[in-house]
LUMGU-980527 format. One record per residue (C-alpha): residue in three letters; x, y, z. Coordinates in steps of 0.02 Angstrom, whole numbers, padded with zeros to 5 digits, always signed. Example, Ala and Ser with C-alpha at 12.3 -4.5 7.8 and 13.67 -1.06 7.14 Angstrom:
BEGIN
ALA+00615-00225+00390/SER+00684-00053+00357/
//
This chain:
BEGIN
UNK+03830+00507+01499/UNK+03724+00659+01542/UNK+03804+00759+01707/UNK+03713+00735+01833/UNK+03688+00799+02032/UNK+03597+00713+02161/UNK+03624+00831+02337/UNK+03479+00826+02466/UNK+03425+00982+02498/UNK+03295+01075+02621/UNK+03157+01159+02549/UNK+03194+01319+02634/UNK+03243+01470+02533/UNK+03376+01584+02592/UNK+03439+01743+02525/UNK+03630+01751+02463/UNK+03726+01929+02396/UNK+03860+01878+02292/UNK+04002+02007+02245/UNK+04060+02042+02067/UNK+04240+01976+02023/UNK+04232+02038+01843/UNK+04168+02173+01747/UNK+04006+02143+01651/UNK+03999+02167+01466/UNK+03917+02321+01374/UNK+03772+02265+01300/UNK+03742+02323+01113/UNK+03555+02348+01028/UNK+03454+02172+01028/UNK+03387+02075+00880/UNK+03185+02172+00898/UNK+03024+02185+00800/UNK+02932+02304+00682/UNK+02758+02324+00777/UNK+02591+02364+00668/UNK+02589+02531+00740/UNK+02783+02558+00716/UNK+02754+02728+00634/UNK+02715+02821+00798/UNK+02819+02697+00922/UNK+02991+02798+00976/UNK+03140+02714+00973/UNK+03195+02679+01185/UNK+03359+02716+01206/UNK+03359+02602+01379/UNK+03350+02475+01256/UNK+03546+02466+01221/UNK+03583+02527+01386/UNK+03737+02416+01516/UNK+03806+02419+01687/UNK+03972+02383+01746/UNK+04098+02366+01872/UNK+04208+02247+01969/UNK+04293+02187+02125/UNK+04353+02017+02200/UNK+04333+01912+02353/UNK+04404+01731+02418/UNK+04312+01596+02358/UNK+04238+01545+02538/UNK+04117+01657+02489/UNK+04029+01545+02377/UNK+03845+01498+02398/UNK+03857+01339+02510/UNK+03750+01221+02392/UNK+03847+01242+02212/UNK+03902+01081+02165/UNK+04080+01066+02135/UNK+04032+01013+01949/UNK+03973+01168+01909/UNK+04151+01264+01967/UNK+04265+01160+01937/UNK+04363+01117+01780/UNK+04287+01000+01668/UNK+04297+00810+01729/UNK+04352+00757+01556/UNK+04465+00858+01450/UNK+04581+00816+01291/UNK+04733+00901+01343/UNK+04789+00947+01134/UNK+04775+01134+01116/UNK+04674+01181+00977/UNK+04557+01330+00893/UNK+04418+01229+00959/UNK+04472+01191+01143/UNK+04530+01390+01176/UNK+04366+01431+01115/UNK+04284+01296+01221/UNK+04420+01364+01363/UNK+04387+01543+01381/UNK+04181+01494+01362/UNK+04195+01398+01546/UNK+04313+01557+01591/UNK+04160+01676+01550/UNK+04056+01572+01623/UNK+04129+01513+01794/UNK+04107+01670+01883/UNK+03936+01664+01833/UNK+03885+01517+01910/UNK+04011+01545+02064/UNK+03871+01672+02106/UNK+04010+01810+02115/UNK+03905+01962+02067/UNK+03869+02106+02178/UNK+03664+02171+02172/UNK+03610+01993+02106/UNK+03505+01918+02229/UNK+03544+01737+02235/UNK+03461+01585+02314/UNK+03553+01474+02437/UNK+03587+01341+02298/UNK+03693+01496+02218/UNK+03566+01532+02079/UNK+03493+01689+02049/UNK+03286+01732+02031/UNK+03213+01771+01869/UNK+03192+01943+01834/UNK+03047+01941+01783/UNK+02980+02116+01737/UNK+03145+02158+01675/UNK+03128+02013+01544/UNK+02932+02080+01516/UNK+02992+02245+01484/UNK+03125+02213+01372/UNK+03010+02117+01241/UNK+02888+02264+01249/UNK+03015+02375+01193/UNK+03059+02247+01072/UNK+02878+02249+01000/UNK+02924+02443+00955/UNK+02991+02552+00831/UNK+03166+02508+00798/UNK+03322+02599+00728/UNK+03370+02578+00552/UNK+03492+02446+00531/UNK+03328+02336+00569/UNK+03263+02349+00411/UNK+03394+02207+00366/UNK+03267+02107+00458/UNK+03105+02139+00392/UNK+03091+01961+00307/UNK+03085+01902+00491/UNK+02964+01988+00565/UNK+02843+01856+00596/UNK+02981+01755+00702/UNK+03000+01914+00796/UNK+02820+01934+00836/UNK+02816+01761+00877/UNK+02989+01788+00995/UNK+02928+01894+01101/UNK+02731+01846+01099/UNK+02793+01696+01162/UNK+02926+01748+01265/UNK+02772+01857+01361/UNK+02675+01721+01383/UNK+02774+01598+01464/UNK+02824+01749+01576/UNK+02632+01779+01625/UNK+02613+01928+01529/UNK+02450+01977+01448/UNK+02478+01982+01271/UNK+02296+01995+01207/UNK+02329+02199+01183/UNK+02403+02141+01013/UNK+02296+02073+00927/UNK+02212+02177+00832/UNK+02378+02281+00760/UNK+02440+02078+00743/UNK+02292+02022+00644/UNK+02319+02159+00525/UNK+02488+02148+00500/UNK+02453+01966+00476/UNK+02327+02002+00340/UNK+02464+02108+00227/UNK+02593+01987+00219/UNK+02463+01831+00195/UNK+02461+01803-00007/UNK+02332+01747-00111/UNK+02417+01589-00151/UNK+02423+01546+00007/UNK+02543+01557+00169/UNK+02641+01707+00240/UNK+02793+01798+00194/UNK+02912+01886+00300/UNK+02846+02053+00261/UNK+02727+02136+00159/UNK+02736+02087-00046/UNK+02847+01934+00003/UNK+02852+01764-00030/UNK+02754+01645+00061/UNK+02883+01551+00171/UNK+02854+01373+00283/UNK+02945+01448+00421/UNK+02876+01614+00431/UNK+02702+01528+00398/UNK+02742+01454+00534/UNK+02787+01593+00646/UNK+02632+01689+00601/UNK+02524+01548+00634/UNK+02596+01524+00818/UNK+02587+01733+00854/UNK+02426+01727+00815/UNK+02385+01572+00912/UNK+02467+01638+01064/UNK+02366+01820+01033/UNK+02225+01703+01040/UNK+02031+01775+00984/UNK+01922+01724+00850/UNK+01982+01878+00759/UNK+02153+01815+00764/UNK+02113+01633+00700/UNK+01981+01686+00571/UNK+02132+01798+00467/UNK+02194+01648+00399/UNK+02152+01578+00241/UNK+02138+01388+00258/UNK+02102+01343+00085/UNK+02220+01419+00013/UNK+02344+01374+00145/UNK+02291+01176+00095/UNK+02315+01239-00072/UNK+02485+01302-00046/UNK+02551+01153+00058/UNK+02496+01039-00069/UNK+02582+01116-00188/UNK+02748+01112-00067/UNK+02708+00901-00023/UNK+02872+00810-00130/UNK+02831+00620-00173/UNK+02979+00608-00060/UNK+02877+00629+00072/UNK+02951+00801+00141/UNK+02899+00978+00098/UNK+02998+01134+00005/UNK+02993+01264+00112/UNK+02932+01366-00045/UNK+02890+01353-00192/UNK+03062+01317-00288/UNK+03154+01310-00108/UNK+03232+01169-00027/UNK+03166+01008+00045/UNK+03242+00998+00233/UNK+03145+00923+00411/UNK+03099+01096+00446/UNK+02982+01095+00327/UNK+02923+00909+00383/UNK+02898+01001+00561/UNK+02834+01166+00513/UNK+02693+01065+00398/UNK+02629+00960+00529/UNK+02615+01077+00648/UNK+02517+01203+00522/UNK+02394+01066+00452/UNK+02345+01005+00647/UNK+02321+01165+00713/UNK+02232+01229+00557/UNK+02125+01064+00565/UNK+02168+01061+00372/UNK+02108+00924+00264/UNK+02235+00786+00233/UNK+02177+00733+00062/UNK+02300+00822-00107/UNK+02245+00932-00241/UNK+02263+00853-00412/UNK+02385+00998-00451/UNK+02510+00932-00307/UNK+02657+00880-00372/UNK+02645+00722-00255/UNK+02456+00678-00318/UNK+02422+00516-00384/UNK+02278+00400-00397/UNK+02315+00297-00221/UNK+02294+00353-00027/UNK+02446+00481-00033/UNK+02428+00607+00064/UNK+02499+00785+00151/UNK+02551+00671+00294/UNK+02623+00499+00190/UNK+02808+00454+00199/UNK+02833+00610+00327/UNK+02875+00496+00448/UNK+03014+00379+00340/UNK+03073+00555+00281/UNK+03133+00618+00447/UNK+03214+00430+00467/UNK+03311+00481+00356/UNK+03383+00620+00412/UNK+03458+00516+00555/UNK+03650+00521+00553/UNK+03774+00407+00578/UNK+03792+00504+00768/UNK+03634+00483+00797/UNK+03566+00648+00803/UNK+03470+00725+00648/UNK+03528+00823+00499/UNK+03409+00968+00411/UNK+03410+00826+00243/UNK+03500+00644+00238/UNK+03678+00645+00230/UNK+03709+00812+00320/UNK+03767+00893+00496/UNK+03667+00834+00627/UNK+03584+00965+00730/UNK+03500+01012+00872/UNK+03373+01114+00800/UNK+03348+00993+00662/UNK+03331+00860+00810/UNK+03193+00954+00894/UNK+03090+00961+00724/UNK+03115+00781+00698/UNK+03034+00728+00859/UNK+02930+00860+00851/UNK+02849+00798+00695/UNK+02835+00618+00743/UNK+02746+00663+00899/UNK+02633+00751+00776/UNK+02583+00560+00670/UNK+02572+00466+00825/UNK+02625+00438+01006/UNK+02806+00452+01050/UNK+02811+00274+01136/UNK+02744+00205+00957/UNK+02811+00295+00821/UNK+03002+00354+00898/UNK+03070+00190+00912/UNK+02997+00139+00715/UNK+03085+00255+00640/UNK+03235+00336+00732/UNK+03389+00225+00837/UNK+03330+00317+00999/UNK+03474+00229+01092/UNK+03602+00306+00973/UNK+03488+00466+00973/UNK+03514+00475+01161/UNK+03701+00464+01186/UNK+03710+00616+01063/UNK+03588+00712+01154/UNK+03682+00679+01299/UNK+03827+00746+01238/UNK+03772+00900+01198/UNK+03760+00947+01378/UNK+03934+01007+01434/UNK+03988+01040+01631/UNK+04053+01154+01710/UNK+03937+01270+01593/UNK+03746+01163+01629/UNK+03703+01221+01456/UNK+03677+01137+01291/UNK+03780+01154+01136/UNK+03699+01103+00966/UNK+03832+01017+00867/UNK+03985+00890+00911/UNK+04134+01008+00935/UNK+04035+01175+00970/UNK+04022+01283+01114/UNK+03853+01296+01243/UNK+03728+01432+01181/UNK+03567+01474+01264/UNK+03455+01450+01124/UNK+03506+01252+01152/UNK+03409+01257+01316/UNK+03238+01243+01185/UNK+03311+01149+01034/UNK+03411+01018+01136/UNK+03332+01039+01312/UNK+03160+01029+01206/UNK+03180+00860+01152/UNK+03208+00772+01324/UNK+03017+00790+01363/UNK+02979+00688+01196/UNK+03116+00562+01234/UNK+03080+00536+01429/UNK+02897+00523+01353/UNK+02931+00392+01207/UNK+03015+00275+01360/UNK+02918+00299+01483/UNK+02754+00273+01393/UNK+02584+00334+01433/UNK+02521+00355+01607/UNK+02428+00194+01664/UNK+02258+00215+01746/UNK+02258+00305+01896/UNK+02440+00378+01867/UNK+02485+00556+01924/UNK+02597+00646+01815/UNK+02657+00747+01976/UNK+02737+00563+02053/UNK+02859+00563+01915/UNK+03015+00554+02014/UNK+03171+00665+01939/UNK+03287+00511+01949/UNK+03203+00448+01781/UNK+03305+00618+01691/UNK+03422+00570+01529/UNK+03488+00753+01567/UNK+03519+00851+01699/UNK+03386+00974+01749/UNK+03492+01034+01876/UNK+03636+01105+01760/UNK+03503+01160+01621/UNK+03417+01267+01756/UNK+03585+01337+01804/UNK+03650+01388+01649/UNK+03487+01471+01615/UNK+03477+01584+01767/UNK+03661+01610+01794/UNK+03721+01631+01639/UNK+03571+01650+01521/UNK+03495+01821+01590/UNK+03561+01976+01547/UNK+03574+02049+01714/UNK+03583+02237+01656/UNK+03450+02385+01618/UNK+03424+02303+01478/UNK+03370+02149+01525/UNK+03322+01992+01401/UNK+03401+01810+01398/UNK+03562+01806+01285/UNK+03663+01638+01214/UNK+03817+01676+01359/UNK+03882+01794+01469/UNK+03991+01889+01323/UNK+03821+01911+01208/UNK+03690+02014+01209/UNK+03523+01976+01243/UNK+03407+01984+01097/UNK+03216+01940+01056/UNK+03262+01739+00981/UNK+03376+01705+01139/UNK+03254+01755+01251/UNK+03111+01657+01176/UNK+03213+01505+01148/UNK+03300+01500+01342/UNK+03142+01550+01409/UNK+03049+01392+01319/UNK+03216+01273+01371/UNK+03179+01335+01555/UNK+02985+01303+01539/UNK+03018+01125+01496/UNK+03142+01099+01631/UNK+03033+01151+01759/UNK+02877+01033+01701/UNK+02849+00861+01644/UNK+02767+00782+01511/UNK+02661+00619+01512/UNK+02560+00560+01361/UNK+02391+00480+01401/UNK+02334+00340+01326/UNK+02255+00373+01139/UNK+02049+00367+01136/UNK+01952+00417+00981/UNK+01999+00412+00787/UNK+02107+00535+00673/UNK+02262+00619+00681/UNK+02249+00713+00820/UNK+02158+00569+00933/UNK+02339+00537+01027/UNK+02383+00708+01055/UNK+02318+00723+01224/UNK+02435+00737+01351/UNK+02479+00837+01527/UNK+02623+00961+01553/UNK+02630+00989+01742/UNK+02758+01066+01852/UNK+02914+00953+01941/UNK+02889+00975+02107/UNK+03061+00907+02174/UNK+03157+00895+02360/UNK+03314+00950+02265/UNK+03227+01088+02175/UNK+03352+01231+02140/UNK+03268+01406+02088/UNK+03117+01463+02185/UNK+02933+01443+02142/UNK+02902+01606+02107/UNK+03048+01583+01976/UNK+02905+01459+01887/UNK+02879+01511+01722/UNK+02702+01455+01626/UNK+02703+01268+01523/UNK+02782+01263+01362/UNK+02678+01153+01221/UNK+02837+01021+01203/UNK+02770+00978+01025/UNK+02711+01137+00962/UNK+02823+01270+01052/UNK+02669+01388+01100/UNK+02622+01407+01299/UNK+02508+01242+01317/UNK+02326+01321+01343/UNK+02363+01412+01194/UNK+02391+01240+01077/UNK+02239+01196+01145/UNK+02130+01324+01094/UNK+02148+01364+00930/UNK+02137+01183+00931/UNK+01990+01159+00987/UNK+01946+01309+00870/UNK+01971+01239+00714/UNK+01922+01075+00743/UNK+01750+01129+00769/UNK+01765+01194+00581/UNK+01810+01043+00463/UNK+01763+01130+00303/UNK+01819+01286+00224/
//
């Protein structure tokens, strides 16, 4: 069963100064981005800078409203000592103090949790959007997730992000190939995922300039050639066949508006109806493990990343409430959702036996909203989205939120969200718990479908939760989070609404 809290509690917000117990950890140089105009960026030295100290005080000095679930030992625990149980051990150790709100210069809440730092977040993906130090050439194949990292990781902050564009659009343009898609970096490969990274910067940049850099016809081109009469897609040419390349597909051909119809050179053509879209749907059923979470490709690991994608795709062919229970056990799907969320900690781990990392908060966290959508259905007539009540959670918001704020922000100089107290922060952390705390502070209600095609059911609202209980203060509200495409929700819309004002090439 997911934990769960249910305290009534005022609406009145009251400042509380915790102490610090423990010394914080040094913070080492974060996972950043190559910007267009690297070559006359200087490296910030702030970037890798910490803080420390430490000191104790009695525990009477705890916040008044932290439930004993998040201080306390766990409420179920196998007592045989093994590797995985120390790990799992010294992880609630690190992060006890954390959510004890027992940290000196933190200003918490009366509920124990501390506000978001905002600018201190904002400022460390700017610097991340600079020139970096060598050793970062190791990640030049990535550069479109880390333009997409902290693009998005602006946004949902309320940062403008619409000063980089241009040097985006041309950096876009070098590593686009001829053949079709994008490759990490300039003369590369064209890749589904970082195809799919560079569509998403550049939808969150926003601007016909930004849109018009891709080539759709030879992006159709190229994903035809990638469709497997399996029904799933390499995620290149040669590569493997996994359900991030299900997800990362769908999500390129609806944005892109791209036509569904295959090129006689496919390798999935024939003479019937098949399509970029046919057996995508039985594919991803069968990545369905005998948990009941998902694996990247039948028979594997199940995952919560891979779980995310999965839903994430479905909700792409049709309406959660129609297509999730035809082709996944949701009930099974469910309990092992559920049991990725481990207390004291709040947070989300993404495999049975593993420990809690931020990143979690998006891939796990991230498919609640489809799940609470596929049971609850589509709002009737007259239906507000805000008069969804919080008792209808399969997880607890309430812990999620927690872990995020407590023991998800990096609390030094440096700023940035990090996977636990003992990390650092780094660009992919800080998009990922940023996106798991977006989606824990909204909801998500499908409407009901109107109109033809593909895209016909994809209306829906994401609107904030507006709770008595609410823990973290509304200026702690962070902007809606797309919960199918991962982009901040105007954004999805727009390029949208772009593209599918251009059905040709």
């Amino acid at each position: 069963m997911p934990i769960k809290t249910s305290l009534a509690r005022a609406r009145q917000r009251k400042s509380y100064k915790g102490k610090k117990t423990m010394a914080m950890r040094a913070s080492a140089p974060s996972t950043n981005t190559n910007s267009p105009n690297y070559a006359t960026d200087q490296v910030d030295e702030e970037l890798i800078s910490s803080m420390a100290g430490a000191s104790t005080f009695p525990s009477s000095h705890f916040p008044p409203m932290i439930p004993d679930l998040f201080i306390s030992d766990p409420p179920i625990r196998d007592a045989l000592a093994t590797d995985t149980s120390n790990l799992q051990d010294g992880t609630i150790d690190e992060c006890r103090p954390f959510l004890a709100a027992r940290f000196q210069g933190i200003d918490y809440n009366e509920y124990g949790v501390p506000h978001l730092d905002r600018e201190r977040h904002i400022r460390f993906l700017r610097k991340s959007l600079g020139r970096l130090p060598a050793p970062f050439v190791a990640a030049d194949a990535s550069r479109p997730w880390i333009f997409y990292w902290c693009l998005n990781g602006l946004s949902l902050l309320g940062a403008d992000v619409s000063s980089y564009r241009d040097d985006l659009v041309e950096t876009a343009r070098s590593m686009q190939n001829d053949t079709g898609g994008f490759g990490g970096g300039f003369g590369q490969r064209s890749h589904l995922a970082t195809t799919y990274a560079t569509v998403l910067a550049l939808s969150i940049v926003g601007g016909e300039s930004a849109y018009e850099v891709i080539d759709r016809r030879a992006m159709w081109k190229w994903l035809c050639a990638l469709k497997q009469r399996d029904g799933g897609f390499r995620m290149s040419i040669g590569g493997e066949v996994d359900v991030r390349g299900a997800y990362c597909a769908a999500v390129i051909i609806t944005l892109l508006n791209l036509p569904l119809d295959l090129s006689p050179d496919s390798p999935a053509w024939t003479a019937d109806e098949f399509d970029l879209l046919t057996g995508l749907a039985d594919y991803v059923r069968r990545c369905q493990t005998f948990e009941g979470g998902i694996s990247g490709k039948p028979d594997a690991e199940a995952h919560g990343a891979y779980a995310f994608c999965a839903l994430g795709c479905l909700a792409i062919l049709d309406a959660p409430h129609r297509i999730f229970p035809r082709y996944l056990d949701i009930p099974r799907l469910i309990s092992w959702l559920s049991s990725r969320q481990y207390a004291p900690e709040g947070g989300f781990c993404g495999r049975t036996n593993k420990l809690v990392d931020g990143c979690y908060s998006h891939w796990v966290g991230g498919c609640w909203p489809l799940i609470e959508a596929s049971i609850h259905g589509p709002l009737s007539e007259g239906d507000e989205v805000t008069t969804y009540a919080a008792v209808h959670d399969l997880y607890s918001r309430e812990g999620l939120i927690r872990y995020i704020l407590c023991c998800g922000q990096d609390q030094t100089k440096r700023g940035g969200m990090r996977d636990k107290p003992s990390r650092t922060s780094d660009a992919y952390h800080t998009c990922y718990v940023l996106s798991g705390l977006s989606s824990a502070q909204h909801i998500t209600r499908w409407h009901p479908s109107s109109g033809e095609g593909i895209m016909a059911h994809l209306t829906y609202d994401v609107s904030p939760l507006v709770e008595d209980h609410q823990i973290f203060d509304e200026e702690d509200r962070i902007n809606a989070t797309d919960p199918v495409y991962a982009i901040p929700e105007e954004n999805r819309r727009e390029i949208m609404s772009y593209f599918l004002s251009k059905p040709g090439f």
